[in-house]
C-alpha positions as CSV (number, residue, x, y, z in Angstrom):
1,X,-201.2,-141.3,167.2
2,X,-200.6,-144.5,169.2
3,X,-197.4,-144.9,170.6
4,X,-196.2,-148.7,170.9
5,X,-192.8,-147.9,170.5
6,X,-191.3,-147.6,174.6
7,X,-188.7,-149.2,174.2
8,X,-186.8,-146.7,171.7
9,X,-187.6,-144.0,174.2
10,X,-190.3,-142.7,177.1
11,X,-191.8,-139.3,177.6
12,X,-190.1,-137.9,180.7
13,X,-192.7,-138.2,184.1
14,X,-193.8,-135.0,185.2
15,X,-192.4,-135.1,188.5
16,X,-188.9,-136.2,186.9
17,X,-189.6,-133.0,185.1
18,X,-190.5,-131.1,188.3
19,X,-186.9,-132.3,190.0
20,X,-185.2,-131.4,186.5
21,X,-186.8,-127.6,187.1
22,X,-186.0,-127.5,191.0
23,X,-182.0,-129.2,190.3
24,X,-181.5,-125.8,187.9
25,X,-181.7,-123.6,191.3
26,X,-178.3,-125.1,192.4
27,X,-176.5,-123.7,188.8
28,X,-173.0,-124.0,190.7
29,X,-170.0,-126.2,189.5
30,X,-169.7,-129.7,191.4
31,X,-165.7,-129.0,191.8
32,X,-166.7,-124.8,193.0
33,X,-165.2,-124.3,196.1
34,X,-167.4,-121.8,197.1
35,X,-170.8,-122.0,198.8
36,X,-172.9,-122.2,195.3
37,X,-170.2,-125.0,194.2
38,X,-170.6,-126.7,197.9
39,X,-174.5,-126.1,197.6
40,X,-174.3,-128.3,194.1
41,X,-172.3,-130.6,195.2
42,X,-174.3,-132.1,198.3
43,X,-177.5,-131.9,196.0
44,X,-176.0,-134.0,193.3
45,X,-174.0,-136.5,196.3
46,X,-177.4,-137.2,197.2
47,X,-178.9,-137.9,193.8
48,X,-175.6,-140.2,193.2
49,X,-176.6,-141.8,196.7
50,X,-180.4,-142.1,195.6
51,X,-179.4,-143.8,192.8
52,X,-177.2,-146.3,194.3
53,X,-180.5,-147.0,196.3
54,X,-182.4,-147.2,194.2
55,X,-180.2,-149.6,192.0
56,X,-179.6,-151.4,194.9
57,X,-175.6,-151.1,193.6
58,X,-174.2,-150.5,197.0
59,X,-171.2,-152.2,196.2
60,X,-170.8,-150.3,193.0
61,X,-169.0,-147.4,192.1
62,X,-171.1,-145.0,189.9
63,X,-170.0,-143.2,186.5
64,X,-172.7,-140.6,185.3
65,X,-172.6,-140.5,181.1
66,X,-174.4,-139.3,178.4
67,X,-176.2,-142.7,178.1
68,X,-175.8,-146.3,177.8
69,X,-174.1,-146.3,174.3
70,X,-171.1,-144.3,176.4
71,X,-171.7,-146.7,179.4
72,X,-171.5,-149.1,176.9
73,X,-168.2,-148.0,175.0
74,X,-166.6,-146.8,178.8
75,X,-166.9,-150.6,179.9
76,X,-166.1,-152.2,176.8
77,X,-163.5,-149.8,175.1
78,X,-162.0,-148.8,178.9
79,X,-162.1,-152.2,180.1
80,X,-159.9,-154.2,177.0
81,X,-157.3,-150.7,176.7
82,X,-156.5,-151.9,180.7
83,X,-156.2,-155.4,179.8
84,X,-154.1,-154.8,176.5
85,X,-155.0,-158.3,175.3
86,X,-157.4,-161.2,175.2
87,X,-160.8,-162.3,174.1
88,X,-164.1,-160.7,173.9
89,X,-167.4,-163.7,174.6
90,X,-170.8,-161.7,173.2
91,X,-174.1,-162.6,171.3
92,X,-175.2,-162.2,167.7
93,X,-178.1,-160.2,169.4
94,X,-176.3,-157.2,171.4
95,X,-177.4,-153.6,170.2
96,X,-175.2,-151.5,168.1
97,X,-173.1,-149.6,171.2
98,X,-171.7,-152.8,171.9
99,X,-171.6,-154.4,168.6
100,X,-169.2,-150.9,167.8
101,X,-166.5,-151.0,170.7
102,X,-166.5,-154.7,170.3
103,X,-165.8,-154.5,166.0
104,X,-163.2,-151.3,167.1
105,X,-161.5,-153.4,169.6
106,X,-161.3,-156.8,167.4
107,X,-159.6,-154.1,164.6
108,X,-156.6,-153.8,167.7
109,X,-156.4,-157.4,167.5
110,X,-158.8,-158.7,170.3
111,X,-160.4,-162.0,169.2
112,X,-164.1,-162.1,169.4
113,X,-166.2,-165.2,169.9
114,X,-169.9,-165.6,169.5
115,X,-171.9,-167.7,172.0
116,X,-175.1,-169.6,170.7
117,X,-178.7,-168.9,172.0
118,X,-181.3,-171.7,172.6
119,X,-184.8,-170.9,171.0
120,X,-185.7,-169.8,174.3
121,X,-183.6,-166.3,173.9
122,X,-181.5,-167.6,176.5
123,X,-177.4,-168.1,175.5
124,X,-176.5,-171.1,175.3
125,X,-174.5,-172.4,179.2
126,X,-172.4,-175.2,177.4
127,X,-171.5,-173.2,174.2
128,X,-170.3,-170.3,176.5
129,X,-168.4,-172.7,178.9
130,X,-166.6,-174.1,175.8
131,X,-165.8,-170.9,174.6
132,X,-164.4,-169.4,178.0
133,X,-160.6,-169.8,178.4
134,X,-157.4,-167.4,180.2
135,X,-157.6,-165.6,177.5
136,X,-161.0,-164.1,177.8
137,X,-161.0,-161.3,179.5
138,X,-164.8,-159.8,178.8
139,X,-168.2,-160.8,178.4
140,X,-170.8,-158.8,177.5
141,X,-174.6,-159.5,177.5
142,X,-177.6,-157.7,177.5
143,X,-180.0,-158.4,180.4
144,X,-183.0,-158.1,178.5
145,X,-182.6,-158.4,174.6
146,X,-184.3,-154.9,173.2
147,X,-185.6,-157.2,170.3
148,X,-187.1,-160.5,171.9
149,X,-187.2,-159.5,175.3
150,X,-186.0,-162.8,176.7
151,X,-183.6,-162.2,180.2
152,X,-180.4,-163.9,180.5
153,X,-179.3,-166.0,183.3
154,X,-176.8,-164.1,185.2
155,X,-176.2,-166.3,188.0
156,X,-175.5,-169.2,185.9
157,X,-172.9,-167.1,183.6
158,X,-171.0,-165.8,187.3
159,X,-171.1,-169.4,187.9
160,X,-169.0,-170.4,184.9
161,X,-167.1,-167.1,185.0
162,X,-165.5,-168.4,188.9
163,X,-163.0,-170.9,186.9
164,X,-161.6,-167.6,184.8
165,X,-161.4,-164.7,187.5
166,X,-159.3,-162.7,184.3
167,X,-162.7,-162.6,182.9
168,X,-165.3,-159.7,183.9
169,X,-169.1,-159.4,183.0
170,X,-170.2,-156.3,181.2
171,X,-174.1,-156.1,181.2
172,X,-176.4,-153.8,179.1
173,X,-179.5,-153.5,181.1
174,X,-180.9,-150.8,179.3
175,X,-184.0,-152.5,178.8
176,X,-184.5,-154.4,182.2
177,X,-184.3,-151.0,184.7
178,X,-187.8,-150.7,185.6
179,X,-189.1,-153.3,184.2
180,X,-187.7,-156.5,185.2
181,X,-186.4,-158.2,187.4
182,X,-182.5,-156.8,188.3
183,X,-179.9,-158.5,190.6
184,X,-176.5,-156.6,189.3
185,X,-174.6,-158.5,191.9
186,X,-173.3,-160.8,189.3
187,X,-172.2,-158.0,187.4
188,X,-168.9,-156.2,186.9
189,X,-170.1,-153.3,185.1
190,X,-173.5,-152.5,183.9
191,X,-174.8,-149.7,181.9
192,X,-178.5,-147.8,182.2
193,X,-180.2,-145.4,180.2
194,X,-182.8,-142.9,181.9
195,X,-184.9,-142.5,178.9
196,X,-186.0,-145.7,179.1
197,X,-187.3,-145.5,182.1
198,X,-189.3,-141.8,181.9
199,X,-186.1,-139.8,182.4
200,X,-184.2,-136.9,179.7
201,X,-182.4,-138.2,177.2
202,X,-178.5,-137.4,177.8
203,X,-178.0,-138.8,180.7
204,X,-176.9,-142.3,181.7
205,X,-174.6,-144.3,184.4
206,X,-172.3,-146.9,184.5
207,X,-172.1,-148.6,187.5
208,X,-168.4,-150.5,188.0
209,X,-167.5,-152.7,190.9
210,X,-164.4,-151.4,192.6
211,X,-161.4,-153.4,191.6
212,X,-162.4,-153.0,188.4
213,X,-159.3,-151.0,186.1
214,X,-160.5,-149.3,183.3
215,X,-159.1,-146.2,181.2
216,X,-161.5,-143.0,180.5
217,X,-162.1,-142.8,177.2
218,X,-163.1,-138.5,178.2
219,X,-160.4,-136.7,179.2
220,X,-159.8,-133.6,181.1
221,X,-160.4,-132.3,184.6
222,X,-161.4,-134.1,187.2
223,X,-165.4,-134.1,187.5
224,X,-167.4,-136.4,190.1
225,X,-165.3,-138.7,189.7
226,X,-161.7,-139.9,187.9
227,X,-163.5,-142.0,185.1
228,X,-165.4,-139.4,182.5
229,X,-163.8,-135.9,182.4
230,X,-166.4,-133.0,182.0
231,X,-168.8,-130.5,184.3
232,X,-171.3,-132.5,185.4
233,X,-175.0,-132.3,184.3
234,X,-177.2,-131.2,187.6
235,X,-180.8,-131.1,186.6
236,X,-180.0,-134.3,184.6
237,X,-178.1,-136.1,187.2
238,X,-181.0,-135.1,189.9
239,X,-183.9,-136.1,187.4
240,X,-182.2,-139.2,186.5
241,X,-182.1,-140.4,190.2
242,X,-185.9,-139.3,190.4
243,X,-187.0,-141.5,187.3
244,X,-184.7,-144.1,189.3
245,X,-187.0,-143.5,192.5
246,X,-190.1,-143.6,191.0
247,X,-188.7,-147.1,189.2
248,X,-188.4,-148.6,192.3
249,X,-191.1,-147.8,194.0
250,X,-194.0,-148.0,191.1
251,X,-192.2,-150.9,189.0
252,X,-194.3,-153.7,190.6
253,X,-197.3,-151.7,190.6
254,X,-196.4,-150.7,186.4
255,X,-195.1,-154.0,185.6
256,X,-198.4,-155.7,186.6
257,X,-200.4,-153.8,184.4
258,X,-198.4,-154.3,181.5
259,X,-198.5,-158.2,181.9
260,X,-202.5,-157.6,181.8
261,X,-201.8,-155.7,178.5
262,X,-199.7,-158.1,177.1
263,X,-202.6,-160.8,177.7
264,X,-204.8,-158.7,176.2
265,X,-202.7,-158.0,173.1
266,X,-201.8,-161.7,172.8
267,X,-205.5,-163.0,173.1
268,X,-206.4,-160.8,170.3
269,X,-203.3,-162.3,168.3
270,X,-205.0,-165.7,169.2
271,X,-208.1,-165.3,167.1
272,X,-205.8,-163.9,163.7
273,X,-203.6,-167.2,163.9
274,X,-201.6,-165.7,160.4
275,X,-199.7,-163.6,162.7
276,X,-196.9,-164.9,165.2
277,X,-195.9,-164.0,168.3
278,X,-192.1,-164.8,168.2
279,X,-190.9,-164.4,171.5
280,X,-193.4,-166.1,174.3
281,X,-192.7,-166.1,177.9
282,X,-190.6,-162.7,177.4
283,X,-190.9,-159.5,179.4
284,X,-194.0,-158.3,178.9
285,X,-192.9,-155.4,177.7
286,X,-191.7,-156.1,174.2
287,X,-193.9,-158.6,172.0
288,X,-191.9,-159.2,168.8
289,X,-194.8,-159.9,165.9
290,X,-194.5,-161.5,162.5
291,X,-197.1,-162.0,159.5
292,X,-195.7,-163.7,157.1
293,X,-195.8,-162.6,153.6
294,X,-195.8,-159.0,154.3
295,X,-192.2,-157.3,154.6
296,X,-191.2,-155.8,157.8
297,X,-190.6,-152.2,156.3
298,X,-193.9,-152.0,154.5
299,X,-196.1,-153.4,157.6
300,X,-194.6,-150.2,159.8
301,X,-195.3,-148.0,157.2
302,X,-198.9,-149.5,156.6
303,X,-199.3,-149.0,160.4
304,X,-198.1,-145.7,160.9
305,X,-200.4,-144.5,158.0
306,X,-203.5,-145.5,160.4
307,X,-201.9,-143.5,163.7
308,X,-199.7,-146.8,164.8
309,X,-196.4,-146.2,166.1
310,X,-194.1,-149.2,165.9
311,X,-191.1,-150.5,165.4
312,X,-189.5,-152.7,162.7
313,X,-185.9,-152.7,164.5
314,X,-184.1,-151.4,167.6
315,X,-184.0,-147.5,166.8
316,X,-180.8,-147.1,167.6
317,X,-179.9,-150.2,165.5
318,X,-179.6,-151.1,161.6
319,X,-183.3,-151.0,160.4
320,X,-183.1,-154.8,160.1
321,X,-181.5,-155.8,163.1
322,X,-185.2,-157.8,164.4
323,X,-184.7,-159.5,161.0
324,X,-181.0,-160.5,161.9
325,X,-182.2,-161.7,165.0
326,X,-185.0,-164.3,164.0
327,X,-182.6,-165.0,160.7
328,X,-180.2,-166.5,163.5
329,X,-182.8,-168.8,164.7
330,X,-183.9,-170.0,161.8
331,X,-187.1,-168.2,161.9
332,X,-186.7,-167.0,158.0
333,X,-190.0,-166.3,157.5
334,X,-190.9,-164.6,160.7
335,X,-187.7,-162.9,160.2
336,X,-188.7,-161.0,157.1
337,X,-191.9,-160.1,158.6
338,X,-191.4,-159.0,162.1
339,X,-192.1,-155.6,164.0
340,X,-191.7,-154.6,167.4
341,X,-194.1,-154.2,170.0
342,X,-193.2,-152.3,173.2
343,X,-195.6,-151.6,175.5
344,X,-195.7,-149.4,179.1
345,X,-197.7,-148.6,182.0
346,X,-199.4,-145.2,180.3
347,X,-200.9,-147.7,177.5
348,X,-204.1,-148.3,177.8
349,X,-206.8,-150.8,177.1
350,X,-208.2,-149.0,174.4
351,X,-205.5,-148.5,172.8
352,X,-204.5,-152.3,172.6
353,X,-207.8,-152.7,171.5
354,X,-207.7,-150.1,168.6
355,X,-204.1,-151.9,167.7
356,X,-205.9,-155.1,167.6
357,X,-208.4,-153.4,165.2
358,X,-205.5,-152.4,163.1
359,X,-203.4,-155.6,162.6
360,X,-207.3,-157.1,161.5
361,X,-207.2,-154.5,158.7
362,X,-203.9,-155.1,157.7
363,X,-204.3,-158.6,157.2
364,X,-206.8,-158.3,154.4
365,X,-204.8,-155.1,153.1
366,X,-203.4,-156.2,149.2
367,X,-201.5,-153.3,148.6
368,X,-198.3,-153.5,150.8
């Protein structure tokens, strides 16, 4: 099988395995008082420091979760019960554990407002500065969209966001760690997922800029620290900040050679012009693909019948959420045809080649 699906999920690195195996030495409880508890707790201290490195999040306290979808609910969900009140400022495009706290929270009576997007990807800066008022009190955007892979403009929304200091920024950057550029400074809270970047599933962080209220949505006993109730995952926590490590100090090296598989993948698109690449000048990572006249569904299913993993909608999304996506744009026919393309630095040549190979085959293929 060929697996152009990263973006949904990334095999764990070996040596993010290795630390995973070592971490399970120190078994003790972070909150022990004794010298296995004291042992655990400076191993995972230096892991929480690692990470805060490696993020480059200095200014940032740092929650440990089960993933971004509770990053994404602790911001959201914790955020608006401290506030009481107000408006919520998001895309049509956010992925489904924000789309959820938001529709929750707009059911207790929090107004919702949607900004536009230019055909770019990028949200609209004069539709969002209309929309902003003293009532808004959130904003949430992803940093990278998981569908079209197009990076939003921070720097410009912190701008606008100086007028309304009741408002904070909530960032999903679930698909950018690793693999794009990151400045979280303009951030208030932002939530990361290490299975997306060659870490275990189950483990996540969100990082929250002190000042920032918000009310755990876990209760219980204190753990590392007073925001998520529960013993804290060791091997997890210490992997995590490994796949972090190795993030920072490959990503230039794995980034580059994804851009060079991205050229290669979109040359070959060039000489079968029925297919369309949907989202140019995105990260390289994620290549968002149409050919009209075929249905999303049945083009994944044709393509996993010849050993081709890929996607035809964010996994952890409704099945046509790519659909809803080009749909907004206007892209109708792209939209009912379109399938996800995520590539990584363990994909190789060949394999982009044998893809290419495929998606010629499928073309002339009458039964789908």
């Amino acid at each position: 099988m060929l697996y152009f699906d990263y973006s949904a999920t990334t095999p764990a690195d070996q040596r993010v395995m290795k630390a995973f195996v070592k971490a399970a030495e120190s078994f003790g409880n972070y909150n022990s008082s004794h010298d296995i508890g004291l042992k655990t707790k400076s191993m995972l201290d230096t892991a929480l420091q690692s990470c805060r490195r490696s993020l480059k999040a200095e200014e940032f306290e740092l929650i440990y979760t089960s993933g971004a979808s509770e990053s994404n609910n602790l911001a959201i969900k914790g955020y608006c019960a401290a506030k009481g009140k107000g408006r919520i400022i998001t895309t049509w495009f956010e992925h489904s554990s924000v789309v959820s706290p938001i529709s929750y929270l707009q059911k207790k009576g929090f107004g919702v407002d949607f900004v536009r997007t230019k055909p770019n990807g990028e949200i609209d800066l004069e539709h969002l500065k209309s929309l902003l008022s003293q009532a808004t009190v959130l904003v949430c955007l992803s940093l990278v969209s998981s569908e079209l892979g197009y990076v939003q403009p921070l720097a410009d929304v912190r701008r606008l966001l100086l007028d309304f200091p009741n408002a904070a920024l909530h960032v999903d950057a679930t698909q950018a760690v690793g693999k794009a550029a990151t400045d979280f400074s303009y951030a208030d809270t932002v939530s990361i997922s290490a299975h997306k970047l060659y870490g275990f599933k189950g483990i996540g962080i969100l990082l929250k800029k002190k000042g920032i209220r918000l009310e755990k949505q876990i209760c219980g006993g204190h753990s590392v620290n007073d925001y998520r109730s529960g013993t804290p995952a060791n091997e997890l926590i210490v992997s995590m900040a490994k796949a972090l490590e190795l993030a920072e100090n490959e990503g230039q090296i794995r980034n580059e050679k994804v851009k060079s598989l991205r050229k290669k993948l979109e040359d070959g698109l060039a000489d079968m012009p029925d297919y369309c690449l949907n989202n140019p000048g995105s990260v390289p990572h994620i290549a968002n693909i149409s050919l009209p006249g075929r249905s999303s569904k049945n083009i994944q299913e044709y393509l996993s019948r010849q050993g081709v993993c890929v996607s035809a909608g964010s996994a952890c999304s409704a099945s046509d959420h790519s659909i809803a996506v080009l749909k907004h744009t206007g892209e109708y026919l792209k939209a009912e045809s379109c399938f996800r393309v995520s590539l990584s630095h363990l994909t190789t040549e060949e394999e982009i080649s044998t893809l290419l190979k495929v998606l010629h085959l499928l073309r002339t293929e009458v039964s789908l």
